[in-house]
N, C-alpha and C positions, 0 to 999 in steps of 0.2 A: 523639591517640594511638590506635595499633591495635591490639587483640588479636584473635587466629583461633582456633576452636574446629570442630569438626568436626560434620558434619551425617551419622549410617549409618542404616544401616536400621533395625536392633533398635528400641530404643526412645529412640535419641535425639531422631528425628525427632518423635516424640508430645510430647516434654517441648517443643519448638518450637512444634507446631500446640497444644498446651496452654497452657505459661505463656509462653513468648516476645509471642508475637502478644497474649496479655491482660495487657499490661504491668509482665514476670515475675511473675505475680502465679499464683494459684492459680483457676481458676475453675469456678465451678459444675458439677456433672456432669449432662448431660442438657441441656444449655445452649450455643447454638449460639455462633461466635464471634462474630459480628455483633451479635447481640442481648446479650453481655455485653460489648460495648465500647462499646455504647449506655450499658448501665444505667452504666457505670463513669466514664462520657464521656469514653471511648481513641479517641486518634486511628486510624484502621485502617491496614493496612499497605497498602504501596504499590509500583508496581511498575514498576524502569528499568531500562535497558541497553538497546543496541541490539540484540539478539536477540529481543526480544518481538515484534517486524514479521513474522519467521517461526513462530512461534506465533499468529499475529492478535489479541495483546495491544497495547493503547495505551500508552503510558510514563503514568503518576501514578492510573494507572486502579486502583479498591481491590483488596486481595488478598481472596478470600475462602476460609475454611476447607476446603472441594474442593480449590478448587485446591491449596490449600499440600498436600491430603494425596495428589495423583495427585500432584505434580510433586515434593515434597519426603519422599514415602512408598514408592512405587509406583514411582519414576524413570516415570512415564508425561506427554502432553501434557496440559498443566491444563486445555484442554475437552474431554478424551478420552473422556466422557459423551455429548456431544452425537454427536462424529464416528464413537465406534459404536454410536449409534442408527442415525445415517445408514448406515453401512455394512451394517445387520442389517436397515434398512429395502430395501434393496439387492439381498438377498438373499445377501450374505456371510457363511459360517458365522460361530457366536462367537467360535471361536480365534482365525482369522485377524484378525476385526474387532478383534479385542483385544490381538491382536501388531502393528497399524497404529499403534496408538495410544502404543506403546512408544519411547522416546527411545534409540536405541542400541542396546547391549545389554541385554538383560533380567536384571533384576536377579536374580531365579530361577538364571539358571544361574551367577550368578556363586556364588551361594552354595552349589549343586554342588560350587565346587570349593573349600569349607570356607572361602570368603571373607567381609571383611562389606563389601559394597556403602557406599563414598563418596557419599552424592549432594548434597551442598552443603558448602561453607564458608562459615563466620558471623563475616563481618569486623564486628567492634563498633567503630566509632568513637568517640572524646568528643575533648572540649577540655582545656585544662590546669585546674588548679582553682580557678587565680585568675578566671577566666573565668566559668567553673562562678557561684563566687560572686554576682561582678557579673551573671548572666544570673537567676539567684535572687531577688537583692535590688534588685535595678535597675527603672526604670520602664517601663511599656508600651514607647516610643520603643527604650532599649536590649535591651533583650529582643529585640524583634520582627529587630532587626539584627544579636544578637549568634545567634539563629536561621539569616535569611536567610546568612551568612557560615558558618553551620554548614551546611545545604542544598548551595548552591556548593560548597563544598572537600570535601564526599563526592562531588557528581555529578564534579566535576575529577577526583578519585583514582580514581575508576570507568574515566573517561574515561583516563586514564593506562594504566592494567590493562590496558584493552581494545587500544588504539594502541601499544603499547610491551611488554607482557607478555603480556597469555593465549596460549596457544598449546594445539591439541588435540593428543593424542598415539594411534596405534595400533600393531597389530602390536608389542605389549610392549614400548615407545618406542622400537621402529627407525625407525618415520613421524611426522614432525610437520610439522604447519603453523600457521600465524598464524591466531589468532580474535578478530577485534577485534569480539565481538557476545557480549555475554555476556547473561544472564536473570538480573535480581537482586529479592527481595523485599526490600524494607527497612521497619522498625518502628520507629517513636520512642518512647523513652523518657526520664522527668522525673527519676525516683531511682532512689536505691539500696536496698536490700535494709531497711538501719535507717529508710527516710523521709527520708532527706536529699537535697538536689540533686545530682543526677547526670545532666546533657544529655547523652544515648548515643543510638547508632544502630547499631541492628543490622540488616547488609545480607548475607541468605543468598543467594549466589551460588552457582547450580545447576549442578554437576558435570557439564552437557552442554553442548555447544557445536554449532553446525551447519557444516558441511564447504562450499567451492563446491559440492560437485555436488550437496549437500540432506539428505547423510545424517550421523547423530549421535554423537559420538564425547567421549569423556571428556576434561576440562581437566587440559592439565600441572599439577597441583595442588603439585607436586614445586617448579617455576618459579616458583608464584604463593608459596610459604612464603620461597624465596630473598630475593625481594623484599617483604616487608613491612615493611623497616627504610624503601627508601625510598619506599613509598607512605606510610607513618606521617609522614614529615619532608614530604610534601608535602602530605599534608592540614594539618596543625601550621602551614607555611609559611602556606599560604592563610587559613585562618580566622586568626590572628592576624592577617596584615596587613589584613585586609580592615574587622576589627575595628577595627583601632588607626586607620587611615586616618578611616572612617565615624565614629570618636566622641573624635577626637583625644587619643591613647591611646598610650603606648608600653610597651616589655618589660623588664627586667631579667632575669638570670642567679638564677636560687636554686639552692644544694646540698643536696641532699635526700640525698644518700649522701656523705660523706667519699672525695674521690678520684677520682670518677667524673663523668659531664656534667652538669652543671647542666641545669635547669630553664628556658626562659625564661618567664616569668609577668610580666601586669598591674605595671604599676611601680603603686605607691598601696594595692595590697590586701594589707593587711598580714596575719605570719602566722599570730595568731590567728585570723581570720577562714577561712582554709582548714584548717587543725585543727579548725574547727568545722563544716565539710561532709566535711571527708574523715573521719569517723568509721571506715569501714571499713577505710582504711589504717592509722590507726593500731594499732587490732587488728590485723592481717597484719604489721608492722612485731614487735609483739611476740612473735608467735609464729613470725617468721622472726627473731630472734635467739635464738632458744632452740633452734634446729633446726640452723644455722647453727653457732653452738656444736658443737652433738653431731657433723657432719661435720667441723670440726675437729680433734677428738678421735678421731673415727675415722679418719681421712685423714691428719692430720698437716700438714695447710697449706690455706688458705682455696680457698673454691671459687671457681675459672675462669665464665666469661661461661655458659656454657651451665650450668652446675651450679647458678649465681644464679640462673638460670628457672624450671627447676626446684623449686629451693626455693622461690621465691618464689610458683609455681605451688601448690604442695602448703599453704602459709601461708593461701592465698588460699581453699585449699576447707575446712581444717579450721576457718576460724572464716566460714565462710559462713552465715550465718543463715537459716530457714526460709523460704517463700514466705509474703508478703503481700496483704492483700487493697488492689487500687489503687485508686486516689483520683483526682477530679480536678485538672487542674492549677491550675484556681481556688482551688482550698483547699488544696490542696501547699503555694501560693504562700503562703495567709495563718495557714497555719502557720510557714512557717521563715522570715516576717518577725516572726513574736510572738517565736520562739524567741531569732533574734538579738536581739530590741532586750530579751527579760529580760538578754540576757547580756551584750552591752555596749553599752545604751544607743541613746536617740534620735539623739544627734549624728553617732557613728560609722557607724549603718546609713544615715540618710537624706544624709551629706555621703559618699557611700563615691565615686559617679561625679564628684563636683568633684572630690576630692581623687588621685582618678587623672589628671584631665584636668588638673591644675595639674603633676604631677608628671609628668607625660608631655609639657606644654608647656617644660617645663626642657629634658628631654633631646634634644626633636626641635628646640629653637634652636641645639642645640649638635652633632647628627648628620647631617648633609646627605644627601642622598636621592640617594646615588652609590656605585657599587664598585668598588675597586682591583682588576682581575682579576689582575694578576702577583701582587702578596701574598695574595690570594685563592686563586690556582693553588699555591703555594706552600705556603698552610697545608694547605690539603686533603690535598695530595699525602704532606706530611709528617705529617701526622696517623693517615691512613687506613695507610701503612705502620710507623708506628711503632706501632697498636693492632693489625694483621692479619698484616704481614709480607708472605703473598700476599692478593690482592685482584681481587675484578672490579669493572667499571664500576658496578656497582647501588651500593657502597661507597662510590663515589669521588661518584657523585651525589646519596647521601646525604649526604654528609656538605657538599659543596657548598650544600646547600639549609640544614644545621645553618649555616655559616657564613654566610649570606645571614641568618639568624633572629638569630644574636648580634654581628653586623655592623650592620645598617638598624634594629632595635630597634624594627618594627614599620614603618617606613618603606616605600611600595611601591619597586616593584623592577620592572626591563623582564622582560616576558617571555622566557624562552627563554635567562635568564643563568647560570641553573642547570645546564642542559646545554651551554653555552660554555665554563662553568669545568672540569666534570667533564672536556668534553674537552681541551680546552687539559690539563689534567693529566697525563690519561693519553697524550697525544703529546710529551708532553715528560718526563715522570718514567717514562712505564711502559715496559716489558718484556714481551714474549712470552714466553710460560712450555710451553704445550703446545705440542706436534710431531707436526705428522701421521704417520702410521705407515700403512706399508702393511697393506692388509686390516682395519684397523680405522676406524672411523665418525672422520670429520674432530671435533675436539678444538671444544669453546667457543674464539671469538676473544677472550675476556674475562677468561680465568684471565692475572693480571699482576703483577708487580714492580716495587720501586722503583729509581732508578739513578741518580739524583743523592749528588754525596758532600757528606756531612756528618756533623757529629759527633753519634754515637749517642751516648743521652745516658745514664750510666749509671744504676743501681739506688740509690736511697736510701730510709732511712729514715725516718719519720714519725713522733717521739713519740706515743703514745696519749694520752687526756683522758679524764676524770673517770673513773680509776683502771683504763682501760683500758692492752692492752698495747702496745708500742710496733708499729705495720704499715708492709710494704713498701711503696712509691709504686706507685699504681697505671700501667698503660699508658698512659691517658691523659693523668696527669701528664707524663709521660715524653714523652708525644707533644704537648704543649704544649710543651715546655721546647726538644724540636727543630724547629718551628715557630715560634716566637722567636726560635731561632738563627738560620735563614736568612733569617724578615722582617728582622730588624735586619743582615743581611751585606746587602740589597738598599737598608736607608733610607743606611745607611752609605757607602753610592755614588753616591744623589743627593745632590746639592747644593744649594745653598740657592738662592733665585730671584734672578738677577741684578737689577743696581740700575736705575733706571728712565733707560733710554736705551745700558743696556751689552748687548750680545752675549752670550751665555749663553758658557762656555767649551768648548771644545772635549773634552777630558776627562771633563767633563760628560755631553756627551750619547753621549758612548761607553760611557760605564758606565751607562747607559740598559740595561735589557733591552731587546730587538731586538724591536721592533710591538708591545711594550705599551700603549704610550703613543703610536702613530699613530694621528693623527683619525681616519682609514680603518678601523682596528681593529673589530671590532661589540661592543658593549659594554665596550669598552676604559675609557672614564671617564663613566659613565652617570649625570648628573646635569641639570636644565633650567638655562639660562641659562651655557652654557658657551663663554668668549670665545674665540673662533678665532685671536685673534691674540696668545694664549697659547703660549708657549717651551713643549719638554716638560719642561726643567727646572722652572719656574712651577708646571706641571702638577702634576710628581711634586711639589713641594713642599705644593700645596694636599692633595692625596692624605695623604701623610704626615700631616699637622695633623686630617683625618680621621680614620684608624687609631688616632690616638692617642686622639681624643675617645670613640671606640666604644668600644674596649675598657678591658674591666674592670681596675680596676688588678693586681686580684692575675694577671690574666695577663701584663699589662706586666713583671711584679717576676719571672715562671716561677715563680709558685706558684698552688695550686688550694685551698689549707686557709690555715685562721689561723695568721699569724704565731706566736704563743706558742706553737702545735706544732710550728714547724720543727724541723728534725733541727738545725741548726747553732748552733743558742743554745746559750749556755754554760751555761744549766741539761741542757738536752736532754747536751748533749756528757757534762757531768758525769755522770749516770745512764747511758749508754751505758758512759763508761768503769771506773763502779762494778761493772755488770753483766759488764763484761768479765772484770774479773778476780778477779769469781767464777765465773764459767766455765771460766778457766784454771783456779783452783785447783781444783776438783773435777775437772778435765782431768788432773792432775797424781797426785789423790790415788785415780784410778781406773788409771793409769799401774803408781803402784808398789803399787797393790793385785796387778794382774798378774803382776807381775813376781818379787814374793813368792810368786805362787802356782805360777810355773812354776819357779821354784826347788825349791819342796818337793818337783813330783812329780820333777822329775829327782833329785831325793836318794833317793826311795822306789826308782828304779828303777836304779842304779847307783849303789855310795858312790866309787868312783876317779872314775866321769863326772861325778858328783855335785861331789867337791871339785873337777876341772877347771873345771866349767862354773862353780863361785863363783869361782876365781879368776879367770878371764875377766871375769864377772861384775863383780866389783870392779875390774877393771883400767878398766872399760870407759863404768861409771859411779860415780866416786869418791865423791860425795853419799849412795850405798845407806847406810853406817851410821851417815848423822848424824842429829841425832834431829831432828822436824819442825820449823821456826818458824813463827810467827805466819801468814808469808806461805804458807806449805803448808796 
């Protein structure tokens, strides 16, 4: 998972070169960083991306406090000391020597123009918490791998940014170009704010970028916030499976929100055990239903996707707790192994990795290490338009990589299958949406729509639980239920595997989707040991008995919540149809409240218009003078 926070000039930067770098912690004043991430024994930070070549920095080479405070202070080059020494040894005045040294533009005049100067974004990585846990409680061996799989799947995601996203922008973004070199510090972190495990990494990615021709220009930062859904699902993709692969391990689906995506986590770690590291969330939980609440009340209907950040953001700071003084990870560790084993015992903490790898050897005999890309393209396609409506490709690739995660269940997967599906999708469901226009800047190719028909799926309700009110189905319900519909119109048209020695039928392989299922295909049925002198019907059938074993039942069923709250139970129905009509009748009795009232004034202001209008009146609605019943 990713979150991004912003690096300005003011004093955010200090809170960085202060407690980021000494492992959020508070540290000593007067006290260099180096020398307190010794006494503390903090790993020191470190420094990737291909842009350090042009700086004459090394990739893993340490950060040291200077530099963080030219490069991440000052927007200047982090050995900008040295180079205007050199220059004043030269005989170059100060100014000059000191505008060499400057990355771009200088921050000074931006703040001229009542600006506050960007100079980095602080992409914080971690794992899921089931992860968290086992990486906590687990031995040397898991650890050091559940590590090394966390290392990879930040440098991948960097690597992603750089080849696929950063772009520099000038001329108030009339100029752009590609910057696949970016300068990143990154800082490990053990816990959280209470002492509890929390594997993070915070990677401050430096708001300059260098041009071909050598000179420094600001990162579309606008681009890189676009895409943070899908660098998030591709860091997530890679450490799980790298995890799960390495300590034979697979995932499950958890519902952390009513309605909304599941969670994939460690199948075996049960969820007590993450209630007991996530300490933080469950405070932020409580105080985003209390908040949550009040813009209901003020709003009159629950908050939209962006509003839930929001709040959730504001939850996150009001119970954020002071800085700590950090600890080593030696004694992290043999604190929150006492903590767990008071709380539940020797058996549960020291059998926690059997009892994952037993429960992970179930489901990986029963999930083969293959992906259907037609149901595949399929779900994506219907998914990403029934939560977005319009969409671009970062969506549809996100959400491809989601469905490789709750598909393989931790299983690897061929390279490069992620953006096979993504396209495949978008050349087969999407739409052009913008149009070039004369005199204006050619349009994103990526703004897109969906175009396949199928039935939208309507709006229902979801009884509430434990004395909660009843709420509408979320988006994503909705875009499950229409991703069900069209994988089952596609199983619905293969047929079943002809008998051994008969001809597959002709009908058959016509209601085939067209190069799904062609050997030729590239990652059409990607799994080892696949016989070549397999029928596509065969095929599709093996496939099918796949799909079925992966997924969850409650998606199989189109539901995302517990049965006992379905909207269509006779209890649920009963309460619906109580609720109804009491709403009619206070519908009714607010009706001839009115209607009484607009009677009186017209009598005040004419008695002939007066009796006209009652005669009307009664003609019109003959119940006016019967007295109420029960049902009124």
């Amino acid at each position: 998972m990713i979150s991004v926070a912003k690096v300005q000039r003011r004093n955010a930067w200090r809170y960085y070169v202060r407690g980021v770098a000494f492992g959020d912690g508070r540290r000593p004043a007067r006290q260099s960083l180096k020398d307190a991430q010794e006494m503390a024994s903090l790993p020191p930070g470190r420094w990737l991306g291909r842009g350090l070549k042009a700086l004459g920095l090394t990739e893993y080479a340490e950060v040291s406090e200077r530099q963080m405070q030219l490069l991440f202070g000052e927007g200047r080059h982090p050995g900008a000391d040295r180079i205007e020494r050199e220059l004043l040894d030269d005989g170059v005045d100060p100014e000059p020597a000191r505008r060499a040294t400057v990355l771009g533009q200088p921050i000074e005049e931006i703040e001229q123009r009542k600006q506050t100067p960007l100079l980095a974004l602080d992409f914080v990585f971690r794992p899921q918490a089931s992860l968290v846990v086992l990486w906590a409680l687990g031995d040397d061996r898991t650890r050091r791998s559940i590590e090394r799989a966390h290392e990879r799947a930040v440098a991948k995601t960097l690597r992603w940014l750089e080849d696929e996203v950063a772009e520099t922008r000038w001329a108030s973004g009339r100029g752009r170009a590609k910057a696949p070199a970016l300068v990143v510090a990154a800082f490990r972190h053990f816990d959280n704010r209470n002492g509890f495990p929390l594997l993070h990494e915070h990677c401050l990615i430096a708001n300059r970028v260098q041009r071909p021709d050598g000179s420094w220009y600001a990162l579309d930062t606008v681009r890189l916030y676009k895409h943070i859904v899908a660098a998030d699902t591709l860091y997530t993709l890679e450490m799980t499976t790298e995890v799960c692969e390495k300590l034979g391990l697979a995932t499950v689906p958890r519902e952390v929100t009513p309605g909304l995506r599941p969670v994939m986590e460690i199948a075996g770690v049960d969820q007590e055990l993450i209630d007991w590291s996530s300490t933080r969330r469950r405070r932020i939980e409580d105080v985003l239903e209390g908040i949550t609440d009040e813009y209901v009340k003020k709003h009159g209907h629950l908050p939209g996707e962006r509003a839930r950040h929001g709040l959730a953001w504001w939850a996150a700071q009001e119970t954020r707790p002071d800085k700590k003084t950090p600890r080593p990870l030696d004694q992290l560790l043999a604190w929150w192994r006492v903590s767990a084993l008071l709380k539940f015992g020797q058996r549960m903490v020291d059998g926690l990795l059997e009892r994952c790898q037993a429960v992970g050897a179930a489901i990986r005999a029963r999930v083969g290490p293959w992906v259907d890309t037609a149901l595949a393209t399929v779900d994506v396609a219907a998914v990403v338009f029934t939560v977005r409506g319009v969409f671009a490709r970062r969506h549809v690739l996100a959400e491809a990589r989601r469905h490789l995660l709750e598909t393989l269940r931790g299983r690897a997967y061929v390279p490069g299958i992620d953006s096979h599906i993504a396209d495949r999708a978008l050349e087969r469901y999407g739409r052009q949406l913008t149009v070039p226009q004369k005199g204006r800047r050619t349009p994103a190719p990526d703004q897109l729509s969906y175009t396949a028909d199928f039935a939208w799926p309507i709006r229902w309700w979801i009884a509430g639980s434990d004395g909660k009110p009843p709420r509408e189905s979320s988006r994503y319900e909705r875009a499950r239920v229409a991703s069900l519909t069209l994988q089952n119109a596609i199983r619905a048209a293969l047929t079943a595997p002809p008998a051994r020695g008969e001809a597959p039928a002709a009908p058959a392989l016509a209601a085939l989707p067209t190069g799904d299922y062609d050997q030729a295909a590239p990652h059409g049925v990607d799994y080892p040991g696949r016989a070549a002198a397999q029928t596509p019907a065969q095929r599709a059938a093996a496939i099918h008995a796949h799909q079925q074993a992966v997924m969850p039942q409650e998606y199989l069923e189109g539901r995302t919540t517990d049965p006992a709250t379905w909207m269509i139970s006779p209890q649920n129905l009963a309460r619906i149809a109580a609720l109804t009509r009491a709403a009619e009748a206070r519908s009714r009795t607010v009706e001839k409240q009115a209607d009484q009232t607009k009677c009186v004034n017209q009598a005040k202001q004419t008695p002939a218009a007066n009796a006209g209008s009652q005669q009307q009146h009664h003609t019109a609605q003959p119940d006016q003078g019967r007295p109420a019943g029960p049902d009124r």
